[in-house]
GUMITOR-707456 format. One line per 10 residues: for each residue x, y, z of C-alpha. Coordinates in steps of 0.05 Angstrom, whole numbers. Layout:
X,Y,Z; ...
! end
This chain:
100,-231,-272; 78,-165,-311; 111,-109,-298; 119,-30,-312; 186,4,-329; 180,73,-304; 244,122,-326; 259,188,-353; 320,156,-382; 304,123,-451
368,92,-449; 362,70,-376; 295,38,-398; 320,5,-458; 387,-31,-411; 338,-54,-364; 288,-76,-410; 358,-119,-434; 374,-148,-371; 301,-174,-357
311,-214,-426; 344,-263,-384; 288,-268,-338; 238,-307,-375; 180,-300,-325; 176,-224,-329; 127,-190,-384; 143,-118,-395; 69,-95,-397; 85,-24,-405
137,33,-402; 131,109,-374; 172,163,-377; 152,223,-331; 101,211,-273; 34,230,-312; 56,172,-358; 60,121,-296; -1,148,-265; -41,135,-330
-8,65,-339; -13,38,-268; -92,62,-276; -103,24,-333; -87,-45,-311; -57,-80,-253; 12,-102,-258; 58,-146,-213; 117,-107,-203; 143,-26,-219
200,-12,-226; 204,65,-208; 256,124,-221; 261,153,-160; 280,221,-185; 248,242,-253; 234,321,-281; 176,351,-247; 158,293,-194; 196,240,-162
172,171,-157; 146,183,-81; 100,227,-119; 61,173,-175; 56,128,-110; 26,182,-74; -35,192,-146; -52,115,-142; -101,82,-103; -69,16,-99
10,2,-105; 41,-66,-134; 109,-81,-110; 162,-25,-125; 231,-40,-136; 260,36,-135; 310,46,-181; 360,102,-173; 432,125,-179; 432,162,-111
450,124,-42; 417,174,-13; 346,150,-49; 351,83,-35; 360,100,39; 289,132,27; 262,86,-12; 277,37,53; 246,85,98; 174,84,56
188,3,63; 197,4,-16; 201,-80,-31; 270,-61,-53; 314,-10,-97; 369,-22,-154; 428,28,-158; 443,44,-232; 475,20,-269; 445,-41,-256
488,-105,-244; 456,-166,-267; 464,-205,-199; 429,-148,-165; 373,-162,-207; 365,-226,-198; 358,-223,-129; 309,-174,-134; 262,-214,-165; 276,-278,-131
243,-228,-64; 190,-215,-119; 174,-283,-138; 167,-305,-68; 132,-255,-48; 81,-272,-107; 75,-340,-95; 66,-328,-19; 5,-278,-33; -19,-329,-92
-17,-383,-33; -56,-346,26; -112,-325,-23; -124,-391,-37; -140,-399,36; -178,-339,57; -187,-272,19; -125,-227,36; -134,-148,46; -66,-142,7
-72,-85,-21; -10,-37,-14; -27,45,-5; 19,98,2; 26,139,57; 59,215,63; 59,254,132; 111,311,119; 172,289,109; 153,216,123
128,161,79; 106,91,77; 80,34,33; 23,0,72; -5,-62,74; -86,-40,87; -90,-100,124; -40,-76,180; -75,-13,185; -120,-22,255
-152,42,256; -174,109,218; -191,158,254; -225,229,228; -201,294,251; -239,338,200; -219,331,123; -163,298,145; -157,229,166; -102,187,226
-78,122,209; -59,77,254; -6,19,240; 50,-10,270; 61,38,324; 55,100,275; 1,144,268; 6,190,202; -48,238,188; -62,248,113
-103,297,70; -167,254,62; -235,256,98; -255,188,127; -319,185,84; -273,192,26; -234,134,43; -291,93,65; -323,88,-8; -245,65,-21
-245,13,33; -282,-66,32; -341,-57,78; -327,-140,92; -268,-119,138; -270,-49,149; -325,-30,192; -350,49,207; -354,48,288; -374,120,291
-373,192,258; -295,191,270; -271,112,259; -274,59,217; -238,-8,255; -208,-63,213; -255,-126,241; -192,-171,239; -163,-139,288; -214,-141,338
-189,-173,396; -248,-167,448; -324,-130,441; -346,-95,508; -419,-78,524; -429,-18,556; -495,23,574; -553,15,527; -532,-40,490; -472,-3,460
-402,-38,446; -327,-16,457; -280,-56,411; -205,-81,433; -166,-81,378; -92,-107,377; -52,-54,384; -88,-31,455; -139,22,426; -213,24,449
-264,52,405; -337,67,419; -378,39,368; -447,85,362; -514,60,385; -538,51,313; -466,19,295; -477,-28,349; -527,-61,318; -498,-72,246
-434,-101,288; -473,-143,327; -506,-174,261; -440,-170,220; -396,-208,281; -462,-245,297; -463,-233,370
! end
């Protein structure tokens, strides 16, 4: 697995970097240390696995998750109790308290080698939306899987998510994040939503050929006249 050492600490970087020598599976593709140096790294290629400083000068790790479009697995890494209670409340894949113990480690990347193989395994079947995105609302954060998000909904320049009972609203227009998004599974209903199609429970037909979609988690959303008919050729009703 490749992955992306991210710490202020050279000396925190270089006893990591020593443990993982007993891990023969894991390539070091790259180290950073301040959060314009992640950034720049996770932009340049795709890597397996980050593990992230939580608190570093001028930004904290919350923040490089917040500047990349698409987030690998981060095992947080932090000498605070208080951080890794955080980094469990953005659903972080896991967290390390420094110093590192070598046992601690190893189980950490046993949940990252299953967790590999598992996502190696269900592509082979169908084409995941596995893609991980961050999430900030306030105070709050999350790492989302853009396959469990049902629904986004514009108010404005701003955009509502909708996932697992929560419904952040984040600084982004929903024309913005529909270039982001695969047209295949993420379909734009109307001027203020774009539905995930595999979540679509049930299609309605209402007056003048228009449709309502069901989608899993309750919500109803008109789908415009003119949308209607690009569902209705995409679901091949």
């Amino acid at each position: 697995m490749n992955a992306l050492l991210v710490d202020d600490e050279r000396l925190a970087r270089q006893e990591l970097r020593r443990l993982l020598r007993a891990h023969g599976d894991v390539v070091i593709v790259g180290e950073a240390a301040n959060a314009d140096e992640a950034v720049g790294r996770l932009s340049e290629r795709a890597v397996d696995v980050v593990f992230l400083d939580v608190q570093m000068p001028g930004a904290t790790g919350f923040d490089v998750l917040e500047r990349i479009e698409r987030v690998p697995l981060v095992l947080f890494t932090t000498a605070f109790d208080e951080y890794a209670v955080r980094a469990f409340d953005v659903n972080a894949f896991d967290y390390l308290l420094k110093p590192v113990k070598p046992e601690r480690l190893a189980a950490a990347l046993d949940k990252t080698r299953a967790a590999l193989a598992a996502r190696a395994a269900t592509a082979d079947k169908v084409r995941p939306v596995s893609e991980r995105v961050f999430v900030r609302d306030g105070d709050r954060c999350w790492i989302v899987l853009l396959a469990d998000i049902t629904l986004f909904e514009g108010e404005g320049n701003y955009t509502r998510l909708y996932f697992d009972g929560n419904r952040p609203l984040i600084r982004s227009s929903l024309s913005a994040l529909e270039a982001r998004l695969d047209p295949a599974v993420f379909f734009r209903a109307s001027r203020r939503h774009i539905v995930n199609l595999r979540t679509v429970t049930d299609v309605e037909t209402v007056e003048d050929d228009a449709y309502v979609v069901h989608l899993r988690d309750g919500s109803r959303i008109p789908v415009s006249r003119r949308q209607s008919r690009r569902l209705r050729d995409t679901l091949s009703l």
